[in-house]
N, C-alpha and C positions, 0 to 999 in steps of 0.2 A: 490690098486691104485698105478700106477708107476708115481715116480718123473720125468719132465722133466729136463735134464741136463743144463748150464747154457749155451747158445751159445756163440761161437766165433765171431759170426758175429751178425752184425745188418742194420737194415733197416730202413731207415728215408724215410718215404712216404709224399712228400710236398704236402700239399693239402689246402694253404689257400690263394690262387689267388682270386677274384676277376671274372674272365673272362668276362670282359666287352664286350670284343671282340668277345663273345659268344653270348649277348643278350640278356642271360638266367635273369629271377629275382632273382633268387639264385644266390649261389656262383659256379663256374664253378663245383668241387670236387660234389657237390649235386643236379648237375644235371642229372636226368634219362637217361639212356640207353634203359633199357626196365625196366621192376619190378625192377630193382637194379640200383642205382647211378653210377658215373664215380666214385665213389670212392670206391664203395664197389665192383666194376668189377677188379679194379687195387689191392685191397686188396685177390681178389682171385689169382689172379697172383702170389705175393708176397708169399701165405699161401703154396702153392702149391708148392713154390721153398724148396730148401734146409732150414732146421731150421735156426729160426733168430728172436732175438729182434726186436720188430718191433714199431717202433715210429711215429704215425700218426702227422704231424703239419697240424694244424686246423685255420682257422679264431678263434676270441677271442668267437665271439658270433656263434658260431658254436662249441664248444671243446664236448658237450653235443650230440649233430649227430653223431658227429665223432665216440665216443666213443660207441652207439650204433651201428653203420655199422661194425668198426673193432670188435667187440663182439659177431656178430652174423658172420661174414667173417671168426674167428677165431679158431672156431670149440672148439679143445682141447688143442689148442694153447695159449689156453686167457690169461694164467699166463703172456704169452709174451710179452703182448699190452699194451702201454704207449697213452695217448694223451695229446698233449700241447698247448698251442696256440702260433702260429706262429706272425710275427714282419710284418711290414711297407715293407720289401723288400724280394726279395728267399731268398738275404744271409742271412738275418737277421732272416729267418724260418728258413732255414737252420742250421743256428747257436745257436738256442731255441732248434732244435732235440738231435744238438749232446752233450746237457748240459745232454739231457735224458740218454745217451748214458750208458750202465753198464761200471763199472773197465774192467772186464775180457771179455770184447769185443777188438780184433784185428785186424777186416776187419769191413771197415762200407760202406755200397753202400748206395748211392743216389738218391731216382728214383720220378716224377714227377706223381702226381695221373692221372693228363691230358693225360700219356700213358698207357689208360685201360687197353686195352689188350695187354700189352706185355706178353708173354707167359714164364714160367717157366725158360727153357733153355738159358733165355737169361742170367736171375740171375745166373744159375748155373755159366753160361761160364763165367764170370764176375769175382765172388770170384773164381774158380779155377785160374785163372791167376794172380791174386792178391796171393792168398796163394800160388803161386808157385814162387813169387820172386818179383812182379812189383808196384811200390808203386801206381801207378794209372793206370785204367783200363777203357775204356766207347766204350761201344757197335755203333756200325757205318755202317751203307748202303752206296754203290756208288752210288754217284750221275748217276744218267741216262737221265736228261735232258739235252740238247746242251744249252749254256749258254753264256750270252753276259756279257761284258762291257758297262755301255751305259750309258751317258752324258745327262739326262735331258730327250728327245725323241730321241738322236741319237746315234745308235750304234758305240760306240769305239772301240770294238777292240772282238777275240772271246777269250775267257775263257778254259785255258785245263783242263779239268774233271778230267783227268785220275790222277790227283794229289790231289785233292776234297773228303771226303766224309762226309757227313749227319751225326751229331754226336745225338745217343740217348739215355738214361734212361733205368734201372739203372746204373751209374756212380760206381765205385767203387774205395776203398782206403786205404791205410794203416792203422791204424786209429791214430798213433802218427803221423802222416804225415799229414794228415788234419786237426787235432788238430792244428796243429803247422800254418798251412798255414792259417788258421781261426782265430787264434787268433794275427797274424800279419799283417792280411789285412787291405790296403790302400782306397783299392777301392772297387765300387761293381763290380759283373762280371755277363754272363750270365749265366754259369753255372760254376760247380763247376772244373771241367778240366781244363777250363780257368785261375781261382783263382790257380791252383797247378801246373802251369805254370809259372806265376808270380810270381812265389816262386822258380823258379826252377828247378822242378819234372818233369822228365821224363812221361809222357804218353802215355800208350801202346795202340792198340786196340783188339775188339774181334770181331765177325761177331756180327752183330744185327738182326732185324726182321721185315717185312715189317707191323706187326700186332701193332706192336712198335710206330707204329704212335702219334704224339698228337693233341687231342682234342679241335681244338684252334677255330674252326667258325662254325657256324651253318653248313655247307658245309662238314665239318670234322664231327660232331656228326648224320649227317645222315651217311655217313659215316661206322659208328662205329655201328648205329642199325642196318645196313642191314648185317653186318659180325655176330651178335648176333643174331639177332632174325631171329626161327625158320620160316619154309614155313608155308601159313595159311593151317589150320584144321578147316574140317566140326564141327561147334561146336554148338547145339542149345540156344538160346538166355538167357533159361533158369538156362543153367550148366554154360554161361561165367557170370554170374551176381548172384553169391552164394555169400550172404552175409556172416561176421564173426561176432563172439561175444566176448567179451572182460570183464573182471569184475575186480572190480579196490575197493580198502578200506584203508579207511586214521583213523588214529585217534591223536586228539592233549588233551592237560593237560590245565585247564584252570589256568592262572596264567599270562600271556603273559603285556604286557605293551599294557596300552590306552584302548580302548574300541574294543569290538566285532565283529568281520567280519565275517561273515557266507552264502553260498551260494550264495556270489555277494552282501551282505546288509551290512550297517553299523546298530549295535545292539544300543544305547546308553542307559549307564545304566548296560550294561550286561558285565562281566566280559573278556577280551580279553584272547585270546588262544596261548600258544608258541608255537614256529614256527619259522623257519628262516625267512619266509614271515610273511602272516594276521595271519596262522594257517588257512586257512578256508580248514577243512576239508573235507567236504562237494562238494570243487573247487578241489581238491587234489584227490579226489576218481573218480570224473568222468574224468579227465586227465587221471589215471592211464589206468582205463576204455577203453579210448578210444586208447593208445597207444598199450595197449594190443591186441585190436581188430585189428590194422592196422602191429602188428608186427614190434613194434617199441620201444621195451626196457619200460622202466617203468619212473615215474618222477623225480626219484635221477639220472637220465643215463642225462635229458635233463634242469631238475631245480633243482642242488644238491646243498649243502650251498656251494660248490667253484666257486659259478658264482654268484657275489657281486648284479649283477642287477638286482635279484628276490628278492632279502634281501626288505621285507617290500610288498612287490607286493602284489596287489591285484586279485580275479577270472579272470576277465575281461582279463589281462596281461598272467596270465596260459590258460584259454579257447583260446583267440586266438592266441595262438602260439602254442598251442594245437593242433587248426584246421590247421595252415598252413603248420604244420609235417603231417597228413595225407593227405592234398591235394597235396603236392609233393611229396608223397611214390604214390599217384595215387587211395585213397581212400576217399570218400565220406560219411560225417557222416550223418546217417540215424537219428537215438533219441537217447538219452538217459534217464534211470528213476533211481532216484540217493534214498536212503532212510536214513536217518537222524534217530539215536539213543543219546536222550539225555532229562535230564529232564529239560532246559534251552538251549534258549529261545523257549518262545509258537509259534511254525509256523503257526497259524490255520489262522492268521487274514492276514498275508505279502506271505503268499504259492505261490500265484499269480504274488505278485512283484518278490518274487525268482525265480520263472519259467523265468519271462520276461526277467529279469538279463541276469539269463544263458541261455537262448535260443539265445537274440542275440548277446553275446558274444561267441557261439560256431557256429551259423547259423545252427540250427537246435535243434529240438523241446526238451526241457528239461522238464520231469513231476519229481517234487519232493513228496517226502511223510514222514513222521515225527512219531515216536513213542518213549517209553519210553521204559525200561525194567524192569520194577515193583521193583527196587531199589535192583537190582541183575549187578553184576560185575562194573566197574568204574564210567562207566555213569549214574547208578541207585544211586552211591553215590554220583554225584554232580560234580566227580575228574576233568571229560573230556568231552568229544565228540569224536562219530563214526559216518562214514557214508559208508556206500557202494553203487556202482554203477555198472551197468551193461550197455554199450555200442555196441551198433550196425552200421557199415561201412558197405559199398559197395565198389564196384569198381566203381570210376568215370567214 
């Protein structure tokens, strides 16, 4: 196994807009393209350019997505990948990325996940002109529309183009230079050429890319699918609708504070399980289950103990945020059958209620089933609880 070397450069991929403007229910960065997000299409961009640190800034309640798109976008890259959560404003994501930033980084580019598909070349041409002398760098189209002045509904005056051009993403920069301009700023700006202006700095341009676009209106992400997705193929109904299967196993210690959660129930009486959440392991096996199934990293990637707002959570909480990661990956959960190894507590009499539980907190049919293991490994001693699960998606 060959070490990666440590790069000189780095990449701060903002990706924690909002895109209201978009209309999407998600966050703009996680909305589809085709099978792949806007952010995981911008992260193949990014992997594809010259080696580089690469620092995803994420919505706070998103860092767990993030983190699975750039991990699966990152190939053998993954040492590489940082995710953070991003602030109230760009600069202020902006300024969350480049805390991530290594020592022995000296170029840092800027680029906005909103421009999926900017293509490789662009980054390249970006840092070479940066490493060749220029402390700021940002990729740029001429304008080609005719362009007015205009007062209200009336045109004032025309506009000379030939002086104009379309600034785009990745941005590029010294990295003591934006260090320095970031940590002096007064104001917000729109991007960051503008901030290294205000400072001063020289910036240079390079050619950009008409592919370079960003993703900002409904209008823009068709857009952006029709450049992606391939011509239709004769395909029979049967081979676009192949189900996946997923298998998912949690296990917790019993010792936990308060009383027993298990399978969506409160136990009383029954000793509580540790866990950063209830422990319900039970609720933890068929998440993995079904993340697995839809190709979407595992539970530590989307409910790990650094995201404070699972701390205590109960099934209900995991199941459906569960379902609404595969229904914006574009998959549909079929069943699940989850099985429970433990000799505490008896499911024989509540099996029914925990089906109900979990069924309609995943929206879709949960069969559970309950055994013991004749007083052989942890759970035969009383220690814990296991479960495993097996889940089955479809394609929406």
């Amino acid at each position: 196994m060959s070490l990666i070397p440590v790069p000189r450069v780095a990449v701060i991929v903002v990706a924690a807009g909002s895109g209201q403007r978009l209309g999407a229910e998600a966050p703009k960065a996680f909305v589809g393209i085709d099978a792949h997000t806007i952010l995981r299409h911008a992260l193949h961009g990014v992997f594809a350019a010259p080696q580089a640190q690469v620092i995803v800034v994420a919505p706070e309640d998103r860092v767990g997505d993030a983190k699975t798109e750039a991990h699966q976008a990152a190939g053998d890259r993954v040492d590489l990948v940082s995710v953070v959560a991003g602030g109230a404003t760009r600069q202020a994501s902006v300024s969350a990325g480049l805390a991530a930033v290594w020592p022995d980084v000296e170029i840092v580019l800027v680029h906005d996940a909103a421009r999926a598909l900017t293509p490789p070349e662009v980054f390249a041409r970006v840092i070479d002109a940066v490493a060749a002398g220029s402390d700021a760098v940002i990729p740029v189209l001429p304008v080609v529309d005719t362009l007015k002045h205009v007062d209200a509904d009336t045109v004032v005056a025309p506009v000379d183009r030939s002086v104009l051009a379309a600034a785009q993403t990745p941005q590029g920069f010294r990295r003591a230079v934006l260090d320095a301009a970031y940590r002096d700023a007064a104001a917000d700006h729109t991007d960051d050429a503008a901030l290294l202006q205000e400072a001063g700095t020289v910036v240079r341009t390079v050619s950009g890319d008409e592919r370079a676009f960003k993703i900002t209106t409904a209008a823009d992400l068709d857009r952006a699918r029709g450049l992606v997705t391939p011509l239709p193929v004769a395909t029979s109904p049967v081979a676009a609708a192949i189900p996946r299967v997923g298998v998912g196993t949690d296990v917790h210690a019993f010792g936990g504070e308060g009383t027993l959660w298990l399978a969506g129930l409160e136990w009383p009486g029954e000793r509580g399980l540790q866990g950063h959440s209830d422990g319900d392991a039970v609720a933890h096996a068929i998440v993995d289950a079904i993340l697995a199934a839809a190709g979407l990293g595992d539970i530590g990637t989307h409910f790990g103990t650094d995201q404070p707002e699972y701390a205590g959570a109960h099934a209900v909480a995991f199941l459906a945020r569960t379902r609404a990661l595969a229904d914006e990956a574009g998959w549909r959960i079929g069943n699940v059958s989850v099985q429970v190894q433990a000799n505490r507590p008896r499911f024989a009499a509540r099996r029914t209620e925990a089906e109900r539980v979990l069924s309609e907190a995943l929206g879709a049919p949960v069969s559970v089933s309950a055994t013991t293991t004749d007083g052989l490994g942890f759970t035969g001693t009383g220690d814990g609880v296991a479960a495993f699960a097996v889940a089955v998606v479809v394609p929406a």
